[in-house]
N, C-alpha and C positions, 0 to 999 in steps of 0.2 A: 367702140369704146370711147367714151370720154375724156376730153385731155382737159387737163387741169396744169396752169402755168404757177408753180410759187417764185415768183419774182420778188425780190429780196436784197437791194444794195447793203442794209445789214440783216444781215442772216438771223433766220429765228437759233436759238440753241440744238445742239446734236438731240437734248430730249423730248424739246416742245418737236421739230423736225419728224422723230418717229411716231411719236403720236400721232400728228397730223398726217403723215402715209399712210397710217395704218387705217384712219376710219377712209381716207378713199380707197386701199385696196378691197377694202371689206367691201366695196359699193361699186368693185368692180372698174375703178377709174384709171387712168393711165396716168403719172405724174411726174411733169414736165420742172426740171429746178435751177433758177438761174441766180445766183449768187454774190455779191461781191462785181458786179459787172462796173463797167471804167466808161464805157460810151453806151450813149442812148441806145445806137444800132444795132447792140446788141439784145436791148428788150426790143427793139422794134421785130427783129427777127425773130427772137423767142414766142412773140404773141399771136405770130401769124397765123399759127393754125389751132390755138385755144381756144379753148368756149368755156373755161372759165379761169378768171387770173386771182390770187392771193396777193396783197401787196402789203406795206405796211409804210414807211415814208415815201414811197418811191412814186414819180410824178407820173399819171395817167391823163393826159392829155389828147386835144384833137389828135396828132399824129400818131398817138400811139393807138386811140380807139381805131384812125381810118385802118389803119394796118392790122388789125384783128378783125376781119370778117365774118369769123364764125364764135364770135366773141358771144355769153348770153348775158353773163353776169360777172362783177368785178366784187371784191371782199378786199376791204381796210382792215389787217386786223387790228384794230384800236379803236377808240371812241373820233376822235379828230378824222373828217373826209377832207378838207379844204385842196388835199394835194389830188382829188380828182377833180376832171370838168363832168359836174354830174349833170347839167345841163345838157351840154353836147351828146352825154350817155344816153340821154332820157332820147333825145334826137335819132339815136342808133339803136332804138329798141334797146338797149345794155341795160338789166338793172343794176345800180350799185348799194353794195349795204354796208355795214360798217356792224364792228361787235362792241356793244353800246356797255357798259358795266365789267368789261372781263379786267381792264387795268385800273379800275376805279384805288382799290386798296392800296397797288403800289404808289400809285401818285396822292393822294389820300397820308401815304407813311413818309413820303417825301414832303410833302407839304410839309407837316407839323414839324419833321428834322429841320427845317430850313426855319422854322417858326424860333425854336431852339438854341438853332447855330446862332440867331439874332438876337436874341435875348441874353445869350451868353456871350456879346460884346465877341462873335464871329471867334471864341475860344481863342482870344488874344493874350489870357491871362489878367483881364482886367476882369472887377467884379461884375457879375451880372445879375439878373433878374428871372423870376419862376412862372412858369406858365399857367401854375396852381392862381384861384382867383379873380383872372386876367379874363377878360370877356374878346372871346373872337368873331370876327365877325365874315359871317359867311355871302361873299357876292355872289350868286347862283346857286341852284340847290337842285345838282342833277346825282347822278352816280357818284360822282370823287367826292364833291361837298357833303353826302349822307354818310360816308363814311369818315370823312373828318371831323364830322361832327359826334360821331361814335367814338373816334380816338381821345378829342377834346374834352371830352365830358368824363370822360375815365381818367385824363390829368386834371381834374377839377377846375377845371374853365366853366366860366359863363357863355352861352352860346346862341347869339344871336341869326338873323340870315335878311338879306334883301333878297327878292324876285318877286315877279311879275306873273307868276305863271304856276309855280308851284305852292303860293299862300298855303291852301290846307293843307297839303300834304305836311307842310312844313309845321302848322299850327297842331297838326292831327298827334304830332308825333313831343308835343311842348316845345319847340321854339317860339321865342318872340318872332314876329317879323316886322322888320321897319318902314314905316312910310314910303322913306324915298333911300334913295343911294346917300345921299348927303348924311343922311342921320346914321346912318349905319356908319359909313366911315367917320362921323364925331363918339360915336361911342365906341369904338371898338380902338383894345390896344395892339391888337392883331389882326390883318384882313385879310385874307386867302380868297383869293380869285378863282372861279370856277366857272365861266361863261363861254362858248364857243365864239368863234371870229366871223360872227356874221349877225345882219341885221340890227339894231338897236345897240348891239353890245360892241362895235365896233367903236374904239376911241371914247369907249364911256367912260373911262378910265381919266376923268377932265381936269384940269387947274383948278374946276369948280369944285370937285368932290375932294381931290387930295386936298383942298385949302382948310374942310373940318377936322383933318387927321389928329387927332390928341398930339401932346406931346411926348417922345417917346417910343410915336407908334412903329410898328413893323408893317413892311407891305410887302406880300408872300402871291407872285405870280406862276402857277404851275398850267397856266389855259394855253394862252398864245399871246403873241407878242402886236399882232395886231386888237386888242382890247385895251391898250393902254396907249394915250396919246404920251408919244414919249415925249414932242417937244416942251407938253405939259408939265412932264416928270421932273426933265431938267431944269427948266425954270422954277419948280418948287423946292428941289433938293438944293437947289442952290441959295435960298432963300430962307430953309427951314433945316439946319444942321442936324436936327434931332431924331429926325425918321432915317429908317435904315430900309431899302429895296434889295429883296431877295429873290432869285428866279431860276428858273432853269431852261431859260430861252434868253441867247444873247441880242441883247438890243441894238438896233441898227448904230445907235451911237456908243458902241462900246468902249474907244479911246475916251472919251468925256465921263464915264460913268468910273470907268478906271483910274484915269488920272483925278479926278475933282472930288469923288465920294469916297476914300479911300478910308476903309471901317465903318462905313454904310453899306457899300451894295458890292453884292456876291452874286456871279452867274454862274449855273456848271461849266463845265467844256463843252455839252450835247447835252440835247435834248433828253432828258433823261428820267421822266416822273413814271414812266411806262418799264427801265428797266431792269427789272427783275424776273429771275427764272421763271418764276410764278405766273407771273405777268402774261411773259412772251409765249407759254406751252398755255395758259388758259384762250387768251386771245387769238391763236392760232387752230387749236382744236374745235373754238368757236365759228372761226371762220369755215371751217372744213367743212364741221356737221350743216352750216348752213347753207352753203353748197349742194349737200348730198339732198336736204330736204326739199331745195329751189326745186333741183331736177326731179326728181322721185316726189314730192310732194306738193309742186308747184307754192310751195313757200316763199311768200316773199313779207315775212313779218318786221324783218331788219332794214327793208328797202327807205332808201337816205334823199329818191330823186324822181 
């Protein structure tokens, strides 16, 4: 029988949980649940005799891969891997995958609120401004951005996009798309980040690009915190009073962002674009079935490394 480890510092919900048992019981799997754990060594023990782990922030590392032996495949459930070494994986025969699209809409719905909260002068009670009109503009155009771009367009925005990679897809469907990043962030009075934290996209986020920002603008980060050069962000926010930074990943400088932008910029408490029930029982069910198919149908269409 197969052992399947759901490793979990936070826990999927009691509904997405049953779901997920049930398509491995159906496939015959044994299911391994570690929860809320407080020290590493406790995933290290957990994983020792898995051949295949479920994780979702929780860090997979050299020492966790050496220590699962009989390990075949590792599953993120969410779009973001960065918290695996998929390299080292690829080194240990491991494949790693990730469930690409399941949390696109929760973060997608968080985006635009936070677009919102901003607009609405952070619901201070001062007058604010409508989203109606207001041209957004999209950096990236994977999962989360197609769908925020469905949201936007049903509050009557204009809806622009920069990337490098998905042009037609993006033209296919009537967006503009803009030359470069520069232009995009000069025309857009809203910018919603949607790039992963790697390659190209790392720190692209420059002094150079926020220097076209309109006046007025909103800059809405729901990706990762490594795509914005922060020492960049500060020395602009400190120089252009009129842009507000909104996020749901707290920035290495959080005292400065706190103390100095005070009705500019807003972070959740956690990570949070991913959490909704919805979210966490789609993204979890995905990960499961994609397990059952690795093994039973030597699947590896999701594979990240």
């Amino acid at each position: 029988m197969r052992k399947v480890l759901i490793a979990t510092d936070k826990p999927f919900a009691a509904e997405a949980l049953a779901k997920i048992t049930k398509v491995f019981k159906k496939a015959g799997y044994e299911v391994a649940l570690l929860e809320k754990y407080t020290a590493k060594s406790q995933l290290l023990e957990a994983c020792a005799d898995a051949e295949a782990m479920i994780v979702r922030s929780d860090i997979v590392d050299r020492e966790v891969l050496d220590n699962a032996p009989k390990l075949k495949i590792v599953i993120r459930a969410g779009a973001g891997y960065d918290n695996i070494d998929c390299a080292y994986a690829k080194e240990k025969d491991v494949v790693v995958m990730n469930t690409p699209g399941q949390n696109a809409n929760a973060v997608a719905e968080l985006a635009i609120g936070l677009a919102i909260y901003g607009m609405r002068e952070m619901y201070s009670g001062k007058a604010g401004r409508e989203l109606r009109g207001r041209t957004l503009g999209l950096h990236g155009f994977g999962y989360v951005a197609r769908n925020v771009f469905r949201i936007a367009r049903a509050l009557g925005m204009k809806v622009i996009v920069y990337t490098r990679h998905s042009r037609e897809a993006a033209a296919a469907i009537g967006l503009k798309v803009t030359h470069s990043l520069e232009d995009l962030y000069g025309k857009s009075d809203v910018v919603s980040i949607h790039v992963p934290a790697k390659g190209e996209h790392i720190r692209s986020v420059s002094y150079k690009v926020l220097s076209e920002l309109k006046k007025g603008a909103i800059l809405v980060n729901t990706a990762r915190k490594e795509v914005i050069n922060e020492d960049d962000l500060v020395r602009f926010m400190r120089e252009r009073d009129d842009v507000k930074y909104l996020t749901d990943i707290e920035p290495d400088q959080k005292q400065v962002f706190t103390d100095e932008f005070k009705g500019r910029y807003y972070a959740t408490p956690k990570k949070m674009g991913a959490q909704t029930a919805e979210a966490n029982t789609n993204a979890g069910v995905a990960a499961a079935e994609q397990i059952v198919a690795f093994f039973e149908s030597n699947d590896s269409s999701f594979q990240v490394n």
